[in-house]
mmJSON file of the N, C-alpha and C atoms, coordinates in Angstrom:
{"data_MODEL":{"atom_site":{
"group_PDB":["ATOM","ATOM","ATOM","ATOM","ATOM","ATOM","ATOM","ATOM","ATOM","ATOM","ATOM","ATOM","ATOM","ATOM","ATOM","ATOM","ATOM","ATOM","ATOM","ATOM","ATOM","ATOM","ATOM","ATOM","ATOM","ATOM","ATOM","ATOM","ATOM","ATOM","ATOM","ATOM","ATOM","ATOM","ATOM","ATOM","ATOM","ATOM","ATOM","ATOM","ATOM","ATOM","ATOM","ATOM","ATOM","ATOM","ATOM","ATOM","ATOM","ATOM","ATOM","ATOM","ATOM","ATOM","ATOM","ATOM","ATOM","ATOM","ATOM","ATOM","ATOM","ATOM","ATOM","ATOM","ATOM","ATOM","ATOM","ATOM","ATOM","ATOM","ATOM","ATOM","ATOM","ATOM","ATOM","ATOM","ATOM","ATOM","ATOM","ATOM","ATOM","ATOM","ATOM","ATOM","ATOM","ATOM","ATOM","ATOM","ATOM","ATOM","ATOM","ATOM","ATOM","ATOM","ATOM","ATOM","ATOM","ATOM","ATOM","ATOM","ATOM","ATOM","ATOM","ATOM","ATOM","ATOM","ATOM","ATOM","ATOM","ATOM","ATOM","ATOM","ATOM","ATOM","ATOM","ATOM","ATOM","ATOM","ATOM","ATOM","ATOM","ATOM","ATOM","ATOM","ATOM","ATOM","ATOM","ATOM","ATOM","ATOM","ATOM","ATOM","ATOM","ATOM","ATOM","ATOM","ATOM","ATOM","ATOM","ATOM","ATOM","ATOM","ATOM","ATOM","ATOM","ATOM","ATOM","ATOM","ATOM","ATOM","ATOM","ATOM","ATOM","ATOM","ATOM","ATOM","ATOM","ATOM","ATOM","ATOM","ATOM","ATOM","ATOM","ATOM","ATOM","ATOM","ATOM","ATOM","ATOM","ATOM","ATOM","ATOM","ATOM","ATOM","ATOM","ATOM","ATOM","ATOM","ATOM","ATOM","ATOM","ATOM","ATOM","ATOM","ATOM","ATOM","ATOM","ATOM","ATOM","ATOM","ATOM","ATOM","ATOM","ATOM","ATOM","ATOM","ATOM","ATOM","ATOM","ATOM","ATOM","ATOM","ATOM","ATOM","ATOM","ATOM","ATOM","ATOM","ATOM","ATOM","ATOM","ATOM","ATOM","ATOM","ATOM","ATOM","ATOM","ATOM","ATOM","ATOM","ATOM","ATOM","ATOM","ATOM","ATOM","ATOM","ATOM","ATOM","ATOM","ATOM","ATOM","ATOM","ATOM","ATOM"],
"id":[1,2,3,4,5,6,7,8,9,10,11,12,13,14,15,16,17,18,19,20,21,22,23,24,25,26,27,28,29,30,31,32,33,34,35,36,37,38,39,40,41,42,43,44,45,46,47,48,49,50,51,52,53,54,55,56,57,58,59,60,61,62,63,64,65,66,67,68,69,70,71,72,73,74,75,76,77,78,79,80,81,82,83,84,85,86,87,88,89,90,91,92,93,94,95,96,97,98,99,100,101,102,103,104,105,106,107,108,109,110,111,112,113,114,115,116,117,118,119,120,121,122,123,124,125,126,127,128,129,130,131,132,133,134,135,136,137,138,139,140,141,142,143,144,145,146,147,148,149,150,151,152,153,154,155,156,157,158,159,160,161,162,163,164,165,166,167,168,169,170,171,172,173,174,175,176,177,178,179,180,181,182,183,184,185,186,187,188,189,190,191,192,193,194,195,196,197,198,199,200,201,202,203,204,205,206,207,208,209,210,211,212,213,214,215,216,217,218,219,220,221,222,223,224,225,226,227,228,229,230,231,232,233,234],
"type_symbol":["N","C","C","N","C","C","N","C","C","N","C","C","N","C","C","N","C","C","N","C","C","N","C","C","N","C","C","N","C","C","N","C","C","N","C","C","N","C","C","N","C","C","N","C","C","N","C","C","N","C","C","N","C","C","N","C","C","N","C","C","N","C","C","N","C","C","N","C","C","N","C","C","N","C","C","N","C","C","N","C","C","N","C","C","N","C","C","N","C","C","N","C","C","N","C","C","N","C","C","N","C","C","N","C","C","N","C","C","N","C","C","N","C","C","N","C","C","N","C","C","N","C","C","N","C","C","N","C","C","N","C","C","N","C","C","N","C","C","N","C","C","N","C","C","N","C","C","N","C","C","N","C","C","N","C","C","N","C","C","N","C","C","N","C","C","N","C","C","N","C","C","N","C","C","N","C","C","N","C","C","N","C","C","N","C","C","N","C","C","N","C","C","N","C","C","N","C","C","N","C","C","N","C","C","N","C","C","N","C","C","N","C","C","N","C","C","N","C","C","N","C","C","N","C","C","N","C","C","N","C","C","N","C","C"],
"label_atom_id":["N","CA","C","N","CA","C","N","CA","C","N","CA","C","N","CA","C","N","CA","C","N","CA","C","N","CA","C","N","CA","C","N","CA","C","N","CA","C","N","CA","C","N","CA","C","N","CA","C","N","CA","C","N","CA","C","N","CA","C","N","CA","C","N","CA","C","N","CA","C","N","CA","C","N","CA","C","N","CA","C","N","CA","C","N","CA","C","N","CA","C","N","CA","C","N","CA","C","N","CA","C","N","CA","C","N","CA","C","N","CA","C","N","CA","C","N","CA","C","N","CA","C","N","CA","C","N","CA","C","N","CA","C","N","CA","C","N","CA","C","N","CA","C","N","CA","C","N","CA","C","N","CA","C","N","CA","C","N","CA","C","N","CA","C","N","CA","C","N","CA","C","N","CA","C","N","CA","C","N","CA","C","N","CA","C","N","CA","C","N","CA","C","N","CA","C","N","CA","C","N","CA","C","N","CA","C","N","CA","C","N","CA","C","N","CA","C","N","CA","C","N","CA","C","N","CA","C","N","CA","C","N","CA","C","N","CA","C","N","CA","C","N","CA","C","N","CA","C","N","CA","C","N","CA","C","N","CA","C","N","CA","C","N","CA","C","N","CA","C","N","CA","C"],
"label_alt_id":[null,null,null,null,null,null,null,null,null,null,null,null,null,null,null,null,null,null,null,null,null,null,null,null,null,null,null,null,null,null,null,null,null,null,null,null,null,null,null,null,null,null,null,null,null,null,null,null,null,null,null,null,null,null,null,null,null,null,null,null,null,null,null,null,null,null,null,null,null,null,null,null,null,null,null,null,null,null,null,null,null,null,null,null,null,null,null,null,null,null,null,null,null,null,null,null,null,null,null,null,null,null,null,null,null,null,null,null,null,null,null,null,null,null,null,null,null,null,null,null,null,null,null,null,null,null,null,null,null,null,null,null,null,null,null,null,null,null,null,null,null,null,null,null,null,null,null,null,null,null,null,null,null,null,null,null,null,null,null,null,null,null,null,null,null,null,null,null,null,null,null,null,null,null,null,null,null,null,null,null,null,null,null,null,null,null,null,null,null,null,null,null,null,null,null,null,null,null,null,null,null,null,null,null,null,null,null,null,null,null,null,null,null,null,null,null,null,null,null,null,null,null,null,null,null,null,null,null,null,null,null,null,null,null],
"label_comp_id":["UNK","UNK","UNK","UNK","UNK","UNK","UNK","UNK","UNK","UNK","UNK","UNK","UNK","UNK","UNK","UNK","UNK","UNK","UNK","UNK","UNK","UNK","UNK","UNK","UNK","UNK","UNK","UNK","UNK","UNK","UNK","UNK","UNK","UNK","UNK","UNK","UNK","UNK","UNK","UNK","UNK","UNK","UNK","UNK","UNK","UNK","UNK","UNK","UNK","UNK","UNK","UNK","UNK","UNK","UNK","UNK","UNK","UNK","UNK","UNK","UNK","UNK","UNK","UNK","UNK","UNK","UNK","UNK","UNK","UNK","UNK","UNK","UNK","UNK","UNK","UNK","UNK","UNK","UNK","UNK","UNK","UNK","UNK","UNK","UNK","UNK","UNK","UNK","UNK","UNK","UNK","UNK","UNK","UNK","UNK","UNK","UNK","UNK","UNK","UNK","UNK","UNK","UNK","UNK","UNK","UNK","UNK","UNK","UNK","UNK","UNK","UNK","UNK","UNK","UNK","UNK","UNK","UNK","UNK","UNK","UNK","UNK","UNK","UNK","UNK","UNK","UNK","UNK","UNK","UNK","UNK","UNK","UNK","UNK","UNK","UNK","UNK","UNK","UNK","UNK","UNK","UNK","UNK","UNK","UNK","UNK","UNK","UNK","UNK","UNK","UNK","UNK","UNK","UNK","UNK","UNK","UNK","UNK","UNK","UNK","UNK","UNK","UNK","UNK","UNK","UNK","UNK","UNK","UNK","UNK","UNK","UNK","UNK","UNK","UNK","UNK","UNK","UNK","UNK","UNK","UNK","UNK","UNK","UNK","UNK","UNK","UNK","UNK","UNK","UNK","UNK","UNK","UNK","UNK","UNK","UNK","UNK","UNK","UNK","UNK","UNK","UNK","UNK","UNK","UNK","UNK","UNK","UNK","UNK","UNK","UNK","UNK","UNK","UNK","UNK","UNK","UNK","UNK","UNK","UNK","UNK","UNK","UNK","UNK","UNK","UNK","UNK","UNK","UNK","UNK","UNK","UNK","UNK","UNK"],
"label_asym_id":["A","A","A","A","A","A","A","A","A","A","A","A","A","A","A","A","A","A","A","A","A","A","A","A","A","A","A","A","A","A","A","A","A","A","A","A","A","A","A","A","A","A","A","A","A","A","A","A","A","A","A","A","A","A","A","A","A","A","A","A","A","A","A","A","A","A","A","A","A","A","A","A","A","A","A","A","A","A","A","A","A","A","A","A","A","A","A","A","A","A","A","A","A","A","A","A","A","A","A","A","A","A","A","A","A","A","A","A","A","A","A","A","A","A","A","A","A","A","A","A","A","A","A","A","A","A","A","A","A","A","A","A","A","A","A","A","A","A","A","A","A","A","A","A","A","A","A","A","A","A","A","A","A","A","A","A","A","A","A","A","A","A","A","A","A","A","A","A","A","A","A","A","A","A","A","A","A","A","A","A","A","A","A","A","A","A","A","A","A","A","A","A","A","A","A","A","A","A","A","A","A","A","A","A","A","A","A","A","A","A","A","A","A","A","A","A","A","A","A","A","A","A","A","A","A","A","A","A","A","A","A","A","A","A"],
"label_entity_id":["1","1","1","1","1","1","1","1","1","1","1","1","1","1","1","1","1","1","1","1","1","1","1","1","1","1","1","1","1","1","1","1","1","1","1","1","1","1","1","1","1","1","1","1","1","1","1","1","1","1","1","1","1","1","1","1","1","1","1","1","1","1","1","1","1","1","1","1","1","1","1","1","1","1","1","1","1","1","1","1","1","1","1","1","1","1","1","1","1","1","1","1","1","1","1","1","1","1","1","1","1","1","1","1","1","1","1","1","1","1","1","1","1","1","1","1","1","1","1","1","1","1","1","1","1","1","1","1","1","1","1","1","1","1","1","1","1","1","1","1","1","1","1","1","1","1","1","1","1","1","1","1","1","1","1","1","1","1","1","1","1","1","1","1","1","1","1","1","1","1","1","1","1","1","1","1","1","1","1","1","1","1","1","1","1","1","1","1","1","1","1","1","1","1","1","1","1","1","1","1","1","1","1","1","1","1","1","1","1","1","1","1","1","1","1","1","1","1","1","1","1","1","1","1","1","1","1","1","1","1","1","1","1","1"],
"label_seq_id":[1,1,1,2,2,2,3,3,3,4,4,4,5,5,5,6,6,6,7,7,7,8,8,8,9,9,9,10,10,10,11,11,11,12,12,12,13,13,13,14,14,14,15,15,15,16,16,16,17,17,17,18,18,18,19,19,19,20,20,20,21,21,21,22,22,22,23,23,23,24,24,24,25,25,25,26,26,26,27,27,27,28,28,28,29,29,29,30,30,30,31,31,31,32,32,32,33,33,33,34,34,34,35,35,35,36,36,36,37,37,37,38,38,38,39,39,39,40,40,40,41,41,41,42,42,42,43,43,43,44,44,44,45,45,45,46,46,46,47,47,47,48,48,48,49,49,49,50,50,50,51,51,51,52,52,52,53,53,53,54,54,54,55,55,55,56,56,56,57,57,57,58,58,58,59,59,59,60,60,60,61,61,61,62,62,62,63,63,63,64,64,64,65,65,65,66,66,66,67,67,67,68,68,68,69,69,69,70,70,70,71,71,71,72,72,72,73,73,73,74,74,74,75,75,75,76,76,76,77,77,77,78,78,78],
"pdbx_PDB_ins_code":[null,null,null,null,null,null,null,null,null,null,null,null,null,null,null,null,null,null,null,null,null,null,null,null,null,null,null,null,null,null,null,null,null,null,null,null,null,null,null,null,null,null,null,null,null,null,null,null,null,null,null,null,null,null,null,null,null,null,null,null,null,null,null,null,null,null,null,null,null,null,null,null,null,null,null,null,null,null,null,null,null,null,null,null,null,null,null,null,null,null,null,null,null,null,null,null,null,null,null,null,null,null,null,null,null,null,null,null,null,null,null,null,null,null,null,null,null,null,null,null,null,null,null,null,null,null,null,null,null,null,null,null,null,null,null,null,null,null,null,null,null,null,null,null,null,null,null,null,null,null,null,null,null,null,null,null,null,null,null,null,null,null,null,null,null,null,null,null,null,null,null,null,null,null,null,null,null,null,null,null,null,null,null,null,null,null,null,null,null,null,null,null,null,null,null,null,null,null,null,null,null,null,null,null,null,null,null,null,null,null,null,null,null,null,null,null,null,null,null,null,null,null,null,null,null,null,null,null,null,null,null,null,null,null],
"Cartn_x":[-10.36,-9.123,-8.619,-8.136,-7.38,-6.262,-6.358,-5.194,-5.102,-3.816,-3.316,-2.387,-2.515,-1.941,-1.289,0.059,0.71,1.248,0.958,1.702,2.646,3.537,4.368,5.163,6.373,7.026,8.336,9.254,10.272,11.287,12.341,13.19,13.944,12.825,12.697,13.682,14.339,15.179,13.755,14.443,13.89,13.078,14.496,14.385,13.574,13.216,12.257,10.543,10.594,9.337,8.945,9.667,9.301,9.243,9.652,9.468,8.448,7.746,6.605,5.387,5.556,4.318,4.612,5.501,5.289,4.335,4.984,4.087,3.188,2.043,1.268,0.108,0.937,-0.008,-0.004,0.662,1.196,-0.581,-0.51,-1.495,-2.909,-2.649,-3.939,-4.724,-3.337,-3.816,-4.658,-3.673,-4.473,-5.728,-5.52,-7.076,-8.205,-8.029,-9.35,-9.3,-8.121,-8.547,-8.721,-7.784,-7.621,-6.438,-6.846,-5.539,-4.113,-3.371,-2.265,-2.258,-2.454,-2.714,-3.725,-4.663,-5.517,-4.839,-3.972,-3.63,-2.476,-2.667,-0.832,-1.215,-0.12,0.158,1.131,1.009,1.305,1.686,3.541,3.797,4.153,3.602,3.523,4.393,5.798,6.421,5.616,5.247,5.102,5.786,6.146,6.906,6.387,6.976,6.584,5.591,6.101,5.66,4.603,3.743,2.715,1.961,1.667,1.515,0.631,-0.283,-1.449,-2.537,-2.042,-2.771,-3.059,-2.016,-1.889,-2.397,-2.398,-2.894,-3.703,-3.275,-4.119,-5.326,-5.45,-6.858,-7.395,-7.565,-8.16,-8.495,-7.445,-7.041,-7.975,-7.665,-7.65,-9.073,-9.006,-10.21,-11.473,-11.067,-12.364,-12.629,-12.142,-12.698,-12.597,-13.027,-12.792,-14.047,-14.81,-15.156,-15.282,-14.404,-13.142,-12.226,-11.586,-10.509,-10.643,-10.354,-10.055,-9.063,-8.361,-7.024,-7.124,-7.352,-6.912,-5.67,-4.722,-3.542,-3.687,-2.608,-2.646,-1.656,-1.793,-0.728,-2.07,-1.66,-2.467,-1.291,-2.052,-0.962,-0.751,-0.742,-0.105,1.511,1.369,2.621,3.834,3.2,4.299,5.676],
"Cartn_y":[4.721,4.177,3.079,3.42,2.424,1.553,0.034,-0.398,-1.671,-1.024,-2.051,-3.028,-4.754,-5.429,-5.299,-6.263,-6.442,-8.28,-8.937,-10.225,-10.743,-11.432,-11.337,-12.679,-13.169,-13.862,-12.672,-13.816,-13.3,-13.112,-12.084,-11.544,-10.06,-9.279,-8.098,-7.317,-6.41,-5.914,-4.829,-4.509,-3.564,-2.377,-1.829,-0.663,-0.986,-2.004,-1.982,-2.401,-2.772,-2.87,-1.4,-1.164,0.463,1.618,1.304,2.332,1.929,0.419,-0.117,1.052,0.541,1.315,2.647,3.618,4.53,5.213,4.207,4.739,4.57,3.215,3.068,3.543,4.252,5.255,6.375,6.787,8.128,7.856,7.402,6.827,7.11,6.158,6.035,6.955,8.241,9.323,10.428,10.43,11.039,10.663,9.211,8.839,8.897,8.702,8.32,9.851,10.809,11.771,11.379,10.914,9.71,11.074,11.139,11.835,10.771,11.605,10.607,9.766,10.21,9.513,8.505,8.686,6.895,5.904,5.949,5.357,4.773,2.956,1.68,1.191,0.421,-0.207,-1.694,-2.666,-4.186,-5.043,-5.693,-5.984,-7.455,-8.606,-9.907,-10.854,-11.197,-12.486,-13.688,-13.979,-15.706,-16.847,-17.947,-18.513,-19.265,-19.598,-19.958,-21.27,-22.462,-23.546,-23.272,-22.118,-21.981,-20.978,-20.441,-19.799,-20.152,-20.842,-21.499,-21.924,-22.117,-22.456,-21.475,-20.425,-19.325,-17.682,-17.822,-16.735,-16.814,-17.65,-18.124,-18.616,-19.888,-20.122,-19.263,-19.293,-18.153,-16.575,-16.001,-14.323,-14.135,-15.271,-15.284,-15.749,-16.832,-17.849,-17.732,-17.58,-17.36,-15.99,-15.342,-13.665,-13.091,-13.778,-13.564,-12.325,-11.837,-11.354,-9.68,-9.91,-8.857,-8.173,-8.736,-8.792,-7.701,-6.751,-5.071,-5.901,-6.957,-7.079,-8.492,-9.287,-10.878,-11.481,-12.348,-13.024,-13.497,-13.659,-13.883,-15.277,-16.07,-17.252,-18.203,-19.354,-20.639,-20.943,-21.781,-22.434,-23.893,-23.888,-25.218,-25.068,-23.92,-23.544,-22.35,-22.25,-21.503,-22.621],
"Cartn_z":[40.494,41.004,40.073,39.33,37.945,38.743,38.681,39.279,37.522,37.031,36.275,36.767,35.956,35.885,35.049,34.775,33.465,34.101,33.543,33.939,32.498,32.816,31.675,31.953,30.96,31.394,31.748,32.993,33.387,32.803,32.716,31.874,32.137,31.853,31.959,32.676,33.043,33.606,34.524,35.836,36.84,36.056,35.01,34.35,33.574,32.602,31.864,32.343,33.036,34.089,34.877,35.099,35.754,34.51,33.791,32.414,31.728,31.905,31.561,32.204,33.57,34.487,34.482,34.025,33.901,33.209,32.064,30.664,30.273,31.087,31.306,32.017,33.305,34.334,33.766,32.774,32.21,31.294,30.289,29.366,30.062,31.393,31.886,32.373,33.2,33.628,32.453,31.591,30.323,29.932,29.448,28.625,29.329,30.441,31.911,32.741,32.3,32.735,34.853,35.092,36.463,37.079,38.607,39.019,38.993,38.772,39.543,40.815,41.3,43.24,42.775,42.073,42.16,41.101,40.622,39.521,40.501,39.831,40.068,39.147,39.135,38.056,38.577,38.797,39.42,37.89,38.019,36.852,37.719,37.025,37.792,36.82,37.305,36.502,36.5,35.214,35.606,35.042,35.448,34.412,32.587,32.079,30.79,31.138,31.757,32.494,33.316,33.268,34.723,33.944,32.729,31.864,31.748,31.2,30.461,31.736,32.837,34.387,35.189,34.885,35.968,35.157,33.844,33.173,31.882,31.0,29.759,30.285,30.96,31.147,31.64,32.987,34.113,34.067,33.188,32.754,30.553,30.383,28.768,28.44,28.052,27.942,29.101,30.508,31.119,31.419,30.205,31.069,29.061,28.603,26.943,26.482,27.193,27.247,27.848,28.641,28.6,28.003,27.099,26.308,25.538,25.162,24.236,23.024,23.568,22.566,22.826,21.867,22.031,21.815,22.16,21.505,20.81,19.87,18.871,18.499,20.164,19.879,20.808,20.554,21.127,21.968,23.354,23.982,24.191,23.063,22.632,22.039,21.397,20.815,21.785,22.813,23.804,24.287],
"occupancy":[1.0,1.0,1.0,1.0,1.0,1.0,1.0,1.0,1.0,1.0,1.0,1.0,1.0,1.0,1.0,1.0,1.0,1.0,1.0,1.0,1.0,1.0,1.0,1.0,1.0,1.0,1.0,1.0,1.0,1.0,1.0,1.0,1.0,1.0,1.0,1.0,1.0,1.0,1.0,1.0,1.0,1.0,1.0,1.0,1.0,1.0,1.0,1.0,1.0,1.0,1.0,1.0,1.0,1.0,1.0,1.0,1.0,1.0,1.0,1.0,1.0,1.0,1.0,1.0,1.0,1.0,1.0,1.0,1.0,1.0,1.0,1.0,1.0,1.0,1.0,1.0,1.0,1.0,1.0,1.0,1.0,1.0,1.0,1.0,1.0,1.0,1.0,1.0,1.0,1.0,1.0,1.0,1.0,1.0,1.0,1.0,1.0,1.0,1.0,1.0,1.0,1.0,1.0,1.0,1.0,1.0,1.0,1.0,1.0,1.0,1.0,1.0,1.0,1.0,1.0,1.0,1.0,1.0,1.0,1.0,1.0,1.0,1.0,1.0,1.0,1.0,1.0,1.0,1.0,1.0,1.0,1.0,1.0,1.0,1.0,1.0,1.0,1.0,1.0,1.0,1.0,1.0,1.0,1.0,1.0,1.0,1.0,1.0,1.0,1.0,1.0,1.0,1.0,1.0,1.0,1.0,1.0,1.0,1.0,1.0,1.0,1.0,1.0,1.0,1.0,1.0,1.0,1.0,1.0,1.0,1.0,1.0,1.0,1.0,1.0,1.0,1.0,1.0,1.0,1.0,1.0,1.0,1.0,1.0,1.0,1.0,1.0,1.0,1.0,1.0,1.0,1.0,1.0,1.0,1.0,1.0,1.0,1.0,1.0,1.0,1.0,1.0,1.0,1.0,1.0,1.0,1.0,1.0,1.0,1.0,1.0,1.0,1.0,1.0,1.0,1.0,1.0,1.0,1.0,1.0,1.0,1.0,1.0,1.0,1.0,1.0,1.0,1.0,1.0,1.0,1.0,1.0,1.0,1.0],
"B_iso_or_equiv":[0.0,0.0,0.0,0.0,0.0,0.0,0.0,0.0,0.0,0.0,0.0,0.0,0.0,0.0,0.0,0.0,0.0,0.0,0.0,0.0,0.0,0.0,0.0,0.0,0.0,0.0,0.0,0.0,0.0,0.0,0.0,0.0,0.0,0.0,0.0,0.0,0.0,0.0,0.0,0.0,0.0,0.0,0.0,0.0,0.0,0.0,0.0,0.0,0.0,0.0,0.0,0.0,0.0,0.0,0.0,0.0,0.0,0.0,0.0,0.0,0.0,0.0,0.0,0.0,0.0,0.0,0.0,0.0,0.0,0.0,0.0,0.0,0.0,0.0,0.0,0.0,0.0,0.0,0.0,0.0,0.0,0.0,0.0,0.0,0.0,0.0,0.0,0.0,0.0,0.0,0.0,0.0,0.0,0.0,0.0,0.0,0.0,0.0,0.0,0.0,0.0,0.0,0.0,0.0,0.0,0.0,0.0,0.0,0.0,0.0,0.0,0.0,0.0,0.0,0.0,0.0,0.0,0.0,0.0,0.0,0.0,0.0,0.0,0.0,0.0,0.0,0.0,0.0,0.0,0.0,0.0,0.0,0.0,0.0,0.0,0.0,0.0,0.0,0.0,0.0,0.0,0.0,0.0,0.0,0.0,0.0,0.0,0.0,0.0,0.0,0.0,0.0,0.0,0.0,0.0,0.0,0.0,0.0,0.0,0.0,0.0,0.0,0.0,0.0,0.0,0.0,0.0,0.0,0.0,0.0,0.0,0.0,0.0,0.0,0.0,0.0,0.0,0.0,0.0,0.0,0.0,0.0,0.0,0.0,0.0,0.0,0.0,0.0,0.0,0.0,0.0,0.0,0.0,0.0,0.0,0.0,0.0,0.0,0.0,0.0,0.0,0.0,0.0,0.0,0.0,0.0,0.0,0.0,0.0,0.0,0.0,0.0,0.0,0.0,0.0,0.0,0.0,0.0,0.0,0.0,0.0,0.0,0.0,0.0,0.0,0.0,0.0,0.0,0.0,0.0,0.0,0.0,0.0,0.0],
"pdbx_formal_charge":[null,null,null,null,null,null,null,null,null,null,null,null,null,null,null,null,null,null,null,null,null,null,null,null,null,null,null,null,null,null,null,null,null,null,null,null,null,null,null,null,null,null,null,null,null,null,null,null,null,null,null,null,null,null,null,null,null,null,null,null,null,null,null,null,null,null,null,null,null,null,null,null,null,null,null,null,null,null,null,null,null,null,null,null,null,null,null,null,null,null,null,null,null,null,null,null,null,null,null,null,null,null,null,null,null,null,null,null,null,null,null,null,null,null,null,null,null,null,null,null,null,null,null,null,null,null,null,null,null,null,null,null,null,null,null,null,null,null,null,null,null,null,null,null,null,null,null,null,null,null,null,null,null,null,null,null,null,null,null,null,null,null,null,null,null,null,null,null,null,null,null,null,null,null,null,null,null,null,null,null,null,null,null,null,null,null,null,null,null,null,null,null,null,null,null,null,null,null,null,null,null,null,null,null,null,null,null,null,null,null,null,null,null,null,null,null,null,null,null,null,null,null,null,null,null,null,null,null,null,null,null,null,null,null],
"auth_seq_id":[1,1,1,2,2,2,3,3,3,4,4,4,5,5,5,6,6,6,7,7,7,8,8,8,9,9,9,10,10,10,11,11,11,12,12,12,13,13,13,14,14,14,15,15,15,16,16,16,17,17,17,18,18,18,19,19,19,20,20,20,21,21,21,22,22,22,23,23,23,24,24,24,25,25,25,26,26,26,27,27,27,28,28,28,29,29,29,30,30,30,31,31,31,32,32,32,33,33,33,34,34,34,35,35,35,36,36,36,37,37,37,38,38,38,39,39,39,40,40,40,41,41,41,42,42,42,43,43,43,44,44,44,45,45,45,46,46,46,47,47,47,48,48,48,49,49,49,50,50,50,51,51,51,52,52,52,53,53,53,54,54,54,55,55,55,56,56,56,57,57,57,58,58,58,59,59,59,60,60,60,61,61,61,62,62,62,63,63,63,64,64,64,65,65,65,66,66,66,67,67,67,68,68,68,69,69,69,70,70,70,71,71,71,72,72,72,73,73,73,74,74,74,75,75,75,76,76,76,77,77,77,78,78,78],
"auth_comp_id":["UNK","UNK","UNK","UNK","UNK","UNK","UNK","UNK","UNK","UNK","UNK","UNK","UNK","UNK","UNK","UNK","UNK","UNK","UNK","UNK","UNK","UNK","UNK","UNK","UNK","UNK","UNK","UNK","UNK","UNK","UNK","UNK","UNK","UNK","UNK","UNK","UNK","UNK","UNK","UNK","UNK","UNK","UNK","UNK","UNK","UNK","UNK","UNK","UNK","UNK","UNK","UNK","UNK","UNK","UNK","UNK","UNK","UNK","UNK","UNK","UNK","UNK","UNK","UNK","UNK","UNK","UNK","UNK","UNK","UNK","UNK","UNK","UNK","UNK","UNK","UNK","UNK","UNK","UNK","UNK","UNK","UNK","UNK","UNK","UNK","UNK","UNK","UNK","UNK","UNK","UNK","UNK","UNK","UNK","UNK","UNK","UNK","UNK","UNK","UNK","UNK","UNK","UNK","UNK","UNK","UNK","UNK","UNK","UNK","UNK","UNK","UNK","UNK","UNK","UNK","UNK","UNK","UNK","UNK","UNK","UNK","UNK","UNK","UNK","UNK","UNK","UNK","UNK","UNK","UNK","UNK","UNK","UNK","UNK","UNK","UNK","UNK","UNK","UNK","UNK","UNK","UNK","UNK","UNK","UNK","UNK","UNK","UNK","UNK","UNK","UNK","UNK","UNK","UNK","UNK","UNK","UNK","UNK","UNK","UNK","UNK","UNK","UNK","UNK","UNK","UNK","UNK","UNK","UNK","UNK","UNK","UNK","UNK","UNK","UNK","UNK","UNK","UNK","UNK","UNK","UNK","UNK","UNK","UNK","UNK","UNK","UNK","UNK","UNK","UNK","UNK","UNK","UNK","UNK","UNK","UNK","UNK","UNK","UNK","UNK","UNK","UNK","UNK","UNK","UNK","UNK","UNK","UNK","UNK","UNK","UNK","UNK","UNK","UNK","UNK","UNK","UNK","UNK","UNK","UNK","UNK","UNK","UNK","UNK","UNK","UNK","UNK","UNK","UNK","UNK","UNK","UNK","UNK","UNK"],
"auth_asym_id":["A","A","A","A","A","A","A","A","A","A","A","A","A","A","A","A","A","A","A","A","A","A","A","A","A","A","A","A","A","A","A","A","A","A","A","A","A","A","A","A","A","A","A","A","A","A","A","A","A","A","A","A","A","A","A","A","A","A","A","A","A","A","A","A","A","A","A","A","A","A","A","A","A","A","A","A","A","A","A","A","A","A","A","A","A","A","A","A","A","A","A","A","A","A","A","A","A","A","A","A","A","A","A","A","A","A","A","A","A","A","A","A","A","A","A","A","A","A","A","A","A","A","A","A","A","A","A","A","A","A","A","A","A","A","A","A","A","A","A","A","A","A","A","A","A","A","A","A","A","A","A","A","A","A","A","A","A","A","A","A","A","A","A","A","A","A","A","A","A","A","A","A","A","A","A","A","A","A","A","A","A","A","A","A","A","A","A","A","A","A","A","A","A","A","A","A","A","A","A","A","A","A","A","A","A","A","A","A","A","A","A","A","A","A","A","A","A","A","A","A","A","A","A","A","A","A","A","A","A","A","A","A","A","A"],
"auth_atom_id":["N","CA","C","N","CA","C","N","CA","C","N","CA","C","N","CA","C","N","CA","C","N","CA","C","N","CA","C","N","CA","C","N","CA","C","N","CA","C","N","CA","C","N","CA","C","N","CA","C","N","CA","C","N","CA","C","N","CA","C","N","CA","C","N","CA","C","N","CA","C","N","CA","C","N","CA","C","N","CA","C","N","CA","C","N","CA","C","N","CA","C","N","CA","C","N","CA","C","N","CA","C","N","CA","C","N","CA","C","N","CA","C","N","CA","C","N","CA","C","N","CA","C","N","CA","C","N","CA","C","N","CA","C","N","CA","C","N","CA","C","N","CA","C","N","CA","C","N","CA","C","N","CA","C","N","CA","C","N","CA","C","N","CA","C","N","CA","C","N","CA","C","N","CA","C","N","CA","C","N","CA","C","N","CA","C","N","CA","C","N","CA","C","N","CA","C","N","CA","C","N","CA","C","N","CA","C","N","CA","C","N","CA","C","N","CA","C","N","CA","C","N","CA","C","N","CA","C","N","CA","C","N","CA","C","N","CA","C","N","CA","C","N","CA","C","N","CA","C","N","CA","C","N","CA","C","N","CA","C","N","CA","C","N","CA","C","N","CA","C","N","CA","C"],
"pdbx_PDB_model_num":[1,1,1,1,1,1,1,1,1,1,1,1,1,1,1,1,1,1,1,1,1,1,1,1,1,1,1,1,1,1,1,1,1,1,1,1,1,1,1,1,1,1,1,1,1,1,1,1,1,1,1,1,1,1,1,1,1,1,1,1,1,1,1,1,1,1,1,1,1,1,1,1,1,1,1,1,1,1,1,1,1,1,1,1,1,1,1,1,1,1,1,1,1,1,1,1,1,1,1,1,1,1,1,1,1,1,1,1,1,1,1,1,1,1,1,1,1,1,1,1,1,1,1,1,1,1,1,1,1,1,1,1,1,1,1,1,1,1,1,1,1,1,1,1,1,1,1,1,1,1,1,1,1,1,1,1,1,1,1,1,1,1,1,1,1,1,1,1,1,1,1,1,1,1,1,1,1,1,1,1,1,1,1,1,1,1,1,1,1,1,1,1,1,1,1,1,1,1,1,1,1,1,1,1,1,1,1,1,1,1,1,1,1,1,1,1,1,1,1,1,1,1,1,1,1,1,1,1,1,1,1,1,1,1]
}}}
């Protein structure tokens, strides 16, 4: 049962958030070989100001060991 996140800053238009998780569950269904029916996909605004508290530390730095893909920005400079 694959449930993706995507957290992001806000911006984005409807359409481009839903063409996000498409293409993402699309991906996921393929690579994982996942039916459709167990597969979401959850796209979370956060603001720029709540960024570093609400996803960098907590999501980034304490789960770095997780990470497939690291950033490639410090947040000092957001």
């Amino acid at each position: 049962m694959p449930h993706v996140i995507v957290k992001l800053w806000p911006g984005r238009t409807e359409e481009q958030k839903q063409e996000l998780a498409n293409r993402i569950a699309k991906d996921v269904i393929e690579i994982l070989n996942a039916p459709q029916t167990s597969v979401s996909v959850s796209i979370q605004e956060v603001p720029r100001e709540k960024w570093v508290d609400e996803v960098y530390n907590p999501d980034i730095m304490d789960k770095e060991e997780t990470l497939y893909i690291k950033p490639g920005y410090k947040p000092e400079n957001l």
